[in-house]
MIDOSE-1310 file (N, C-alpha, C; in nm, 2 decimals, decimal comma, always signed):
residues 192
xxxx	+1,94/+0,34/+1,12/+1,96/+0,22/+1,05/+2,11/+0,21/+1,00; +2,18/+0,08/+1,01/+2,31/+0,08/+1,02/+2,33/-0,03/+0,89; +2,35/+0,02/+0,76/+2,37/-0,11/+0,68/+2,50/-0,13/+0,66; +2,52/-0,27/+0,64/+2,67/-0,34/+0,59/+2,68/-0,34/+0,49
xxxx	+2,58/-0,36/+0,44/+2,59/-0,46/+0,28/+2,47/-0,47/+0,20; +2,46/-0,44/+0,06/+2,31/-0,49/-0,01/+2,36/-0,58/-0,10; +2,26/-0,68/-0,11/+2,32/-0,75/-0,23/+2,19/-0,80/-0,31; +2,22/-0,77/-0,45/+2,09/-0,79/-0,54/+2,13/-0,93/-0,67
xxxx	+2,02/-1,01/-0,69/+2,04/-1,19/-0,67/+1,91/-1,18/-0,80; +2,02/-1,19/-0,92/+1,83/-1,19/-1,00/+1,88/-1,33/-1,12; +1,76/-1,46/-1,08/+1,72/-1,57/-1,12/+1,65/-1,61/-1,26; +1,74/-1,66/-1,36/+1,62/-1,63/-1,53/+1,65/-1,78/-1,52
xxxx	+1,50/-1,83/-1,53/+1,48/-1,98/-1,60/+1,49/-1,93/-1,73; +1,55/-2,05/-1,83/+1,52/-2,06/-2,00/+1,45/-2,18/-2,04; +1,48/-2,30/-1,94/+1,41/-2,41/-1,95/+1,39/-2,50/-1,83; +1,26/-2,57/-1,84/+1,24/-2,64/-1,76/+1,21/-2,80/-1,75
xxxx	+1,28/-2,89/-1,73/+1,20/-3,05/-1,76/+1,26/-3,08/-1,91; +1,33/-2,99/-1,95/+1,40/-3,05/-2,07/+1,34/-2,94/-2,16; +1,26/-2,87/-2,13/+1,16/-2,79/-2,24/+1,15/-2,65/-2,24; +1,21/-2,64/-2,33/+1,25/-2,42/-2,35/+1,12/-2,38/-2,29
xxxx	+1,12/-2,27/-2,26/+1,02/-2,21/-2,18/+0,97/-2,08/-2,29; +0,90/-2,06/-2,35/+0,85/-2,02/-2,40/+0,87/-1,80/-2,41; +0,91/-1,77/-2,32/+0,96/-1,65/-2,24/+1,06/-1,70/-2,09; +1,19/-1,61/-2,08/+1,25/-1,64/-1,94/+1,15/-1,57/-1,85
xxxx	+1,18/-1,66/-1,75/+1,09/-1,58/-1,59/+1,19/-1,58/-1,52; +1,19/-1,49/-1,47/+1,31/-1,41/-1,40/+1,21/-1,37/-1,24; +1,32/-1,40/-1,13/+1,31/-1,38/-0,99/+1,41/-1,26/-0,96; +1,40/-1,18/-0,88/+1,46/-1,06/-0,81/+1,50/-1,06/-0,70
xxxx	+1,61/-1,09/-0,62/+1,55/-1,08/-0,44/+1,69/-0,97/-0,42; +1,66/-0,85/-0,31/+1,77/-0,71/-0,29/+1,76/-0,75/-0,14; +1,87/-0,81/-0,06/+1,89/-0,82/+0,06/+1,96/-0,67/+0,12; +1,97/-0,68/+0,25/+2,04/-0,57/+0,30/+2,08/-0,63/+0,44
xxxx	+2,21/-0,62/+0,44/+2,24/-0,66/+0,59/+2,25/-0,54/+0,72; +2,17/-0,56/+0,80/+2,17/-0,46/+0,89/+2,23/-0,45/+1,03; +2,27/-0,39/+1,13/+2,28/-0,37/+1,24/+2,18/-0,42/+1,32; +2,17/-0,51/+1,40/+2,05/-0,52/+1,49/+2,10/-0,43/+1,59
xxxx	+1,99/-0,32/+1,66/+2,02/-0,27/+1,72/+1,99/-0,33/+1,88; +1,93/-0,44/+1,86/+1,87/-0,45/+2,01/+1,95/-0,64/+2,01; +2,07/-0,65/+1,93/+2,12/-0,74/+1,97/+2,22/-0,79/+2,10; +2,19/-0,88/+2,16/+2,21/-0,90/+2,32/+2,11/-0,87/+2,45
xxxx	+2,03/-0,81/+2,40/+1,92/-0,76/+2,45/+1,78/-0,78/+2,49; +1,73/-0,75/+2,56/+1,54/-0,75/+2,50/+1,52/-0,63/+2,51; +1,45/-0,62/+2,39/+1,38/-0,50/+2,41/+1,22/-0,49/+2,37; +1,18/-0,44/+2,50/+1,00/-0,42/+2,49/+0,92/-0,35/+2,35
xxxx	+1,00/-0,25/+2,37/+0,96/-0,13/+2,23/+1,05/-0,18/+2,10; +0,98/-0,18/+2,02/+1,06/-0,30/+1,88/+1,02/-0,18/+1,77; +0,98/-0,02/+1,82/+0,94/+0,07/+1,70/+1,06/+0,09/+1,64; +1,16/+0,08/+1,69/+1,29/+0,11/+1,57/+1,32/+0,00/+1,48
xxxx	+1,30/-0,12/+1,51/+1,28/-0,18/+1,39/+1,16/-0,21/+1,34; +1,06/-0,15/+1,36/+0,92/-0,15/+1,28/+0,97/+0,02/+1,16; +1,03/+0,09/+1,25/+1,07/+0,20/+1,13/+1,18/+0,16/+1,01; +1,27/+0,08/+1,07/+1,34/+0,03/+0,95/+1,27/-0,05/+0,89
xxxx	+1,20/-0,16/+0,91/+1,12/-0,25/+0,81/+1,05/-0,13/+0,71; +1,01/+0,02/+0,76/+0,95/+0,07/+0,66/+1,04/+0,14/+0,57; +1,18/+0,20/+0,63/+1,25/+0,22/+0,50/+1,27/+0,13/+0,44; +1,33/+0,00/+0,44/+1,39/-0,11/+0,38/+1,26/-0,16/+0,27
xxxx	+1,15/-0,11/+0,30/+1,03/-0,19/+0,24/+1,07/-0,12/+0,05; +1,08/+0,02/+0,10/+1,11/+0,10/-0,04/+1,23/+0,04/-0,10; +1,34/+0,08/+0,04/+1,46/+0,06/-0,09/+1,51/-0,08/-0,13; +1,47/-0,15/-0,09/+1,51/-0,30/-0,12/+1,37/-0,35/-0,26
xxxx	+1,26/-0,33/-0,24/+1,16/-0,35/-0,35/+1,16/-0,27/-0,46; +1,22/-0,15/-0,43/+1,30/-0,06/-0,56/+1,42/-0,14/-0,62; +1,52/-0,16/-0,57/+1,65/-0,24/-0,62/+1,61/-0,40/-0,69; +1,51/-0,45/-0,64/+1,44/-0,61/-0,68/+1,38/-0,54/-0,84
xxxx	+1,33/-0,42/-0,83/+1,23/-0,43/-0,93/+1,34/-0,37/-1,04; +1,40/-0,26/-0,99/+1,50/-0,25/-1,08/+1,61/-0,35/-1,16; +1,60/-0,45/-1,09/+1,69/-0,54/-1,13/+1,65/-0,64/-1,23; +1,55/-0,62/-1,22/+1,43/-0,73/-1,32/+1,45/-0,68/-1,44
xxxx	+1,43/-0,50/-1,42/+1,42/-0,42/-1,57/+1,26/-0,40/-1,59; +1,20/-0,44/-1,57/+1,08/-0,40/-1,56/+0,99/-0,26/-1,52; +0,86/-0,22/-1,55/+0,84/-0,14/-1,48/+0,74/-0,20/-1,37; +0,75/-0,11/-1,25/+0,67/-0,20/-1,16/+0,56/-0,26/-1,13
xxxx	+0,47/-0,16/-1,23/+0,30/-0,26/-1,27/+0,32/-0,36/-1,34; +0,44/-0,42/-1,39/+0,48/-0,59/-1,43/+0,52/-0,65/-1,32; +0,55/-0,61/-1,23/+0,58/-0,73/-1,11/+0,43/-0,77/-1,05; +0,47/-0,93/-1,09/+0,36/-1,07/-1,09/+0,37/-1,10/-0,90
xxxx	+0,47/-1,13/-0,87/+0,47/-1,22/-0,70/+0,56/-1,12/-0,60; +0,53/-1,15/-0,54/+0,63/-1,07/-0,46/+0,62/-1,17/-0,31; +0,76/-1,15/-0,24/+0,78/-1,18/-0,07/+0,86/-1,14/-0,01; +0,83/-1,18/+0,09/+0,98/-1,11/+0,19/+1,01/-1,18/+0,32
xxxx	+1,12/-1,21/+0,37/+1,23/-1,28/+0,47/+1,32/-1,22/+0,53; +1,34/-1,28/+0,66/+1,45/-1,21/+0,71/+1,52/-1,31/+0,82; +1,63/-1,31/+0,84/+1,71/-1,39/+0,96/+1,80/-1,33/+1,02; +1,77/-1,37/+1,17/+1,82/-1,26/+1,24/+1,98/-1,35/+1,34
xxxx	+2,09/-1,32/+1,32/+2,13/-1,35/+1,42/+2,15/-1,38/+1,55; +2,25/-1,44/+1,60/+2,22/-1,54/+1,70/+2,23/-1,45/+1,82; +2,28/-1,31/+1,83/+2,21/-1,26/+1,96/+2,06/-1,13/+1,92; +1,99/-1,19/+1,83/+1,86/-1,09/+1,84/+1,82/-1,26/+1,87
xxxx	+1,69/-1,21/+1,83/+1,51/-1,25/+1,86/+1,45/-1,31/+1,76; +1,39/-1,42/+1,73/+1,28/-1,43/+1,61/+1,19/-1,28/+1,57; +1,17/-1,19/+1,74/+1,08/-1,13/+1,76/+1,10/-1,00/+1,67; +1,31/-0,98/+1,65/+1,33/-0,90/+1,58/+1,29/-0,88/+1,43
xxxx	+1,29/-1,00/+1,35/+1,22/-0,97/+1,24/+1,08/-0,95/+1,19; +1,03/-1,01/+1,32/+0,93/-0,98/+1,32/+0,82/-0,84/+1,31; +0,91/-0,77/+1,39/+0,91/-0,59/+1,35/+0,93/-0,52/+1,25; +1,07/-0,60/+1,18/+1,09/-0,56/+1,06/+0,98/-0,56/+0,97
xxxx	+0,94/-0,72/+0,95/+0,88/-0,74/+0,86/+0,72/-0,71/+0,84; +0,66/-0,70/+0,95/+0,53/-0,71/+0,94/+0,48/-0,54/+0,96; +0,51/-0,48/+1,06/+0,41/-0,39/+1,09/+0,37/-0,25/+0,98; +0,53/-0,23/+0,92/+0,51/-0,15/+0,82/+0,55/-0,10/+0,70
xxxx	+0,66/-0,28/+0,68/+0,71/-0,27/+0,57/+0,64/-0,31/+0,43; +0,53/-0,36/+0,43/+0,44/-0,38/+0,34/+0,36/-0,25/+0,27; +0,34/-0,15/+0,32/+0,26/-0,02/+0,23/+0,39/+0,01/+0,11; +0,51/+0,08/+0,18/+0,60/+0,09/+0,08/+0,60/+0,01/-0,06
xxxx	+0,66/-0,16/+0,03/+0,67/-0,24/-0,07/+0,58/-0,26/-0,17; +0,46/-0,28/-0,13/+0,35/-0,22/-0,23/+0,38/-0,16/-0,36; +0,37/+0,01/-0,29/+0,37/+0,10/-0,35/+0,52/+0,08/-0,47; +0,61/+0,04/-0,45/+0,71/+0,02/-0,50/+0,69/-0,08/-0,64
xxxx	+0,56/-0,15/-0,63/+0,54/-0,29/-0,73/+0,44/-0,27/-0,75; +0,34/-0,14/-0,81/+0,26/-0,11/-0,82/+0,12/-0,15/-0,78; +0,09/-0,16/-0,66/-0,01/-0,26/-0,62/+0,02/-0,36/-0,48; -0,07/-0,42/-0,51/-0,08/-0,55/-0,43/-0,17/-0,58/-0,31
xxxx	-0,30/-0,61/-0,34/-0,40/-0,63/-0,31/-0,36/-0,75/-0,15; -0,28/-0,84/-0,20/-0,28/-1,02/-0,10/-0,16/-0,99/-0,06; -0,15/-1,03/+0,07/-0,07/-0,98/+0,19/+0,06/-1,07/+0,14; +0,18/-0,97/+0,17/+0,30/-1,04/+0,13/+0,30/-1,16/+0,21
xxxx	+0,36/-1,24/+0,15/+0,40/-1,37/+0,22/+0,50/-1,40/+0,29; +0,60/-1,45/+0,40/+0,70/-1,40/+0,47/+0,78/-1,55/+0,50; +0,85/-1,51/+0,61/+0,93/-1,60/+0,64/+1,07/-1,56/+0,73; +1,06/-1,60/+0,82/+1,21/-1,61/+0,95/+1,25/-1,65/+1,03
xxxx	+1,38/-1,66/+1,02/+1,41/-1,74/+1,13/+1,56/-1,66/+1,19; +1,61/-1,78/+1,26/+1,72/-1,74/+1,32/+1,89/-1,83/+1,27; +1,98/-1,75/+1,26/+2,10/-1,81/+1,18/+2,23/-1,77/+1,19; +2,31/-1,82/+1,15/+2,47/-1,78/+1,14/+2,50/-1,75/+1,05
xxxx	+2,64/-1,69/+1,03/+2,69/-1,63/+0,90/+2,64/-1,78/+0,75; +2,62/-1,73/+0,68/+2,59/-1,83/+0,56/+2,47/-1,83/+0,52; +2,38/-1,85/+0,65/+2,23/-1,90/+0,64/+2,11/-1,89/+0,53; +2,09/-1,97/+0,45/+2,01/-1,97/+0,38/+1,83/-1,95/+0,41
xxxx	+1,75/-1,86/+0,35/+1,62/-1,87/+0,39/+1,55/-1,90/+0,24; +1,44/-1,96/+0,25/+1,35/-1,92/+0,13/+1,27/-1,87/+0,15; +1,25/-1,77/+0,10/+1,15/-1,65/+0,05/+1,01/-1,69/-0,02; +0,88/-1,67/+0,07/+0,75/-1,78/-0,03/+0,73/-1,66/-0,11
xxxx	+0,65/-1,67/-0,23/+0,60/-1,61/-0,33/+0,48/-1,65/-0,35; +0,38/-1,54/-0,40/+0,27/-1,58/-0,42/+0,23/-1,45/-0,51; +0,13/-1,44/-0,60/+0,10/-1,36/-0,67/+0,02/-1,23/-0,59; +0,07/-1,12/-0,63/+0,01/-0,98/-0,53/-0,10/-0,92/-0,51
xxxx	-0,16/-0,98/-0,61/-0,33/-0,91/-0,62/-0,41/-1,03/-0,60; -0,37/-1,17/-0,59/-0,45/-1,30/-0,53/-0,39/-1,38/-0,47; -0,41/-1,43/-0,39/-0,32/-1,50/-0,28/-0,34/-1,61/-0,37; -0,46/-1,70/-0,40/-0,50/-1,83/-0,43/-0,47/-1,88/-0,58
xxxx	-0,36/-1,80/-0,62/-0,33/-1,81/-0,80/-0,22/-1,88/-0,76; -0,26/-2,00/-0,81/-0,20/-2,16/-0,78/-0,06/-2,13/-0,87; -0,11/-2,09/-0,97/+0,11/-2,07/-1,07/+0,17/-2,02/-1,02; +0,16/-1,94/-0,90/+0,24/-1,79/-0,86/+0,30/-1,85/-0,70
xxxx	+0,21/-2,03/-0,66/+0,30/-2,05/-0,55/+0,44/-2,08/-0,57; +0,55/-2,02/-0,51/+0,69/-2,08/-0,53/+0,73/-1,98/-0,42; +0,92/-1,99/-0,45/+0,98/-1,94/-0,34/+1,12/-1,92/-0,40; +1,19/-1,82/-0,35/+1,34/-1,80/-0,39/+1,41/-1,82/-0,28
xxxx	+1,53/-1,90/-0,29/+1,64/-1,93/-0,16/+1,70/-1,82/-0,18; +1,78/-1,78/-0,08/+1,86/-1,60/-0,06/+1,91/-1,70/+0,02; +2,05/-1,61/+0,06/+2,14/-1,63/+0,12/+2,27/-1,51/+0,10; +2,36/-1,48/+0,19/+2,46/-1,36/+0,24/+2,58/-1,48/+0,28
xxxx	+2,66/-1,47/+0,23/+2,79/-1,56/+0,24/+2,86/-1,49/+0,37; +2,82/-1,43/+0,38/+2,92/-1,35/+0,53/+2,83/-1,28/+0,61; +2,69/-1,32/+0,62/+2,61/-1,28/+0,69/+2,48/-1,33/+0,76; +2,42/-1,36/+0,88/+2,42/-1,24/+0,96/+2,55/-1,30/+0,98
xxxx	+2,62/-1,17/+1,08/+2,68/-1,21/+1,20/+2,57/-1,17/+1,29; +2,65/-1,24/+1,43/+2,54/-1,20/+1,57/+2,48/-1,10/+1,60; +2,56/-1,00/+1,58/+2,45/-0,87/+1,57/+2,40/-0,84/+1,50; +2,34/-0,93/+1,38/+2,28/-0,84/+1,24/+2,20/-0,95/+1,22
xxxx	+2,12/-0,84/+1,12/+1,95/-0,89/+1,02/+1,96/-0,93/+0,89; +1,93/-1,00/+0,81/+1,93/-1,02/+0,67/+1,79/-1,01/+0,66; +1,75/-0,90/+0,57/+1,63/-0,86/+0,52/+1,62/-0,88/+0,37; +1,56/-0,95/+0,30/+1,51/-0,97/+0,18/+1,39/-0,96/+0,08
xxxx	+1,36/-0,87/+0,00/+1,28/-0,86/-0,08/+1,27/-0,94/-0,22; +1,16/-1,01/-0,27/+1,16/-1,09/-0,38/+1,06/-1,06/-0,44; +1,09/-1,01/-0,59/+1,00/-0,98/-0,71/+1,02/-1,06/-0,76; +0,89/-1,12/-0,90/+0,88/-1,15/-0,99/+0,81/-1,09/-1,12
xxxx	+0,85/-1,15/-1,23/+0,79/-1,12/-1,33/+0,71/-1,22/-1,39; +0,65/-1,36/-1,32/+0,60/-1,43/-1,37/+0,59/-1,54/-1,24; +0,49/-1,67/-1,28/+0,44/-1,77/-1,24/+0,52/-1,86/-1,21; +0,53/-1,97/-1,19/+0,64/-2,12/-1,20/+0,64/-2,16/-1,34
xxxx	+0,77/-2,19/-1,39/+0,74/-2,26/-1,52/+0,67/-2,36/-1,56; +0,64/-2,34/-1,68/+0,53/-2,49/-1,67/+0,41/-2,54/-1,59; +0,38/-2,44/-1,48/+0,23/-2,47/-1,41/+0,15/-2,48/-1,51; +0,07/-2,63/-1,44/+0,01/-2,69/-1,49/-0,06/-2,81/-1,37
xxxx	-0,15/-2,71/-1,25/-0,21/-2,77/-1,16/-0,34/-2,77/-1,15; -0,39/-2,59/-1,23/-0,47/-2,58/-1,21/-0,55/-2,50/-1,12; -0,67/-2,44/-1,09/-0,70/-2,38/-0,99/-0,71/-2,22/-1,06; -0,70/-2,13/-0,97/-0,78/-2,01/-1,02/-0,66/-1,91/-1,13
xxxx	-0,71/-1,85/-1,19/-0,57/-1,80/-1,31/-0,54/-1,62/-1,29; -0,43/-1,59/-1,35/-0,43/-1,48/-1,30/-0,51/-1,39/-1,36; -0,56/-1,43/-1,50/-0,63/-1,37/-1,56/-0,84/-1,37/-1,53; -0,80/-1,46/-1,41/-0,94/-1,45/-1,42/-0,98/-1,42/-1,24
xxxx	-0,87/-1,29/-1,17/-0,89/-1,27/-1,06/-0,97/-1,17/-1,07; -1,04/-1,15/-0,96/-1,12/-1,03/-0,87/-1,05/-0,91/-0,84; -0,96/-0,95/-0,76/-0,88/-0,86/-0,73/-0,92/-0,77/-0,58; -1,03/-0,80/-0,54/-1,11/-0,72/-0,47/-1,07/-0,73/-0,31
xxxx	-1,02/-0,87/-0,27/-1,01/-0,86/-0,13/-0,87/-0,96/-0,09; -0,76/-0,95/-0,22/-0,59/-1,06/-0,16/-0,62/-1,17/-0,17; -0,76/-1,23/-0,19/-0,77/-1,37/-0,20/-0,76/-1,43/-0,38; -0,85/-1,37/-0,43/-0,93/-1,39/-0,57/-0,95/-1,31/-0,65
């Protein structure tokens, strides 16, 4: 794994709608720009970046959590994104992100029952992605849907990945939709 660059991006609401917020809620996201190794290419076998997605799962959800200040059985949402420049693959992040970077990240945020939530695409240097969020131990905890925009001012270039991890320590401000609470989840199967 070949990194350029990490960059760690942390978000404090104070108020919302005109209205102090009662406690700040603070967002986390620890990008890392990578080497695509299989840029210009195809390649069949995508295990080297299914093994980077699993380092990156630790150290980028370590650097998010750390950044909060928190310890990590307080991180509320969590997600993760990635954009791959213009000579990889959609298919590239796709290795990153899915196959094995989730147990880490997990383990890094004490938990997390509901499958991280994701997002990728394909981009030039600048490119902005948002990151979905959704609460870790219930997918259907209506306060905890949101998203963080990430973005690398000089990244990808064409051979490279932007991989992003996003903690929180709280809900959306002001939810007030309705629907199942965090306090009143199961916990038992990512959903409820």
């Amino acid at each position: 794994m070949q990194i350029r660059k990490f960059l760690t991006i942390v978000e404090e609401t104070l108020e919302e709608a005109g209205k102090e917020l009662p406690v700040k809620i603070r967002k986390a996201a620890a990008l890392a720009v990578i080497k695509n190794p299989f840029a210009g290419k195809y390649q069949e076998d995508l295990t080297e970046l299914m093994d980077i997605g699993e380092k990156l799962g630790g150290i980028l959800a370590a650097k998010a959590v750390e950044a909060l200040g928190i310890d990590k059985n307080k991180v509320e949402s969590y997600g993760k994104a990635a954009i791959v420049g213009e000579m990889g693959e959609l298919e590239n992040a796709a290795a990153i992100l899915h196959p094995k970077l989730g147990k880490p990240f997990r383990e890094a945020v004490g938990g997390g029952k509901a499958i991280v939530p994701s997002a990728k695409k394909m981009g030039g240097i600048g490119t902005a992605i948002d990151v979905p969020l959704h609460y870790k131990d219930a997918a259907f905890v209506r306060t905890h849907y949101d998203a963080m925009e990430v973005r690398v001012s000089d990244a990808p270039r064409a051979d490279e990945i932007v991989v992003a991890l996003v903690v929180t320590d709280a809900g959306r401000p002001l939810a007030r939709i309705g629907g199942l609470q965090k306090q009143e989840i199961k916990g038992e199967d990512g959903l409820r």
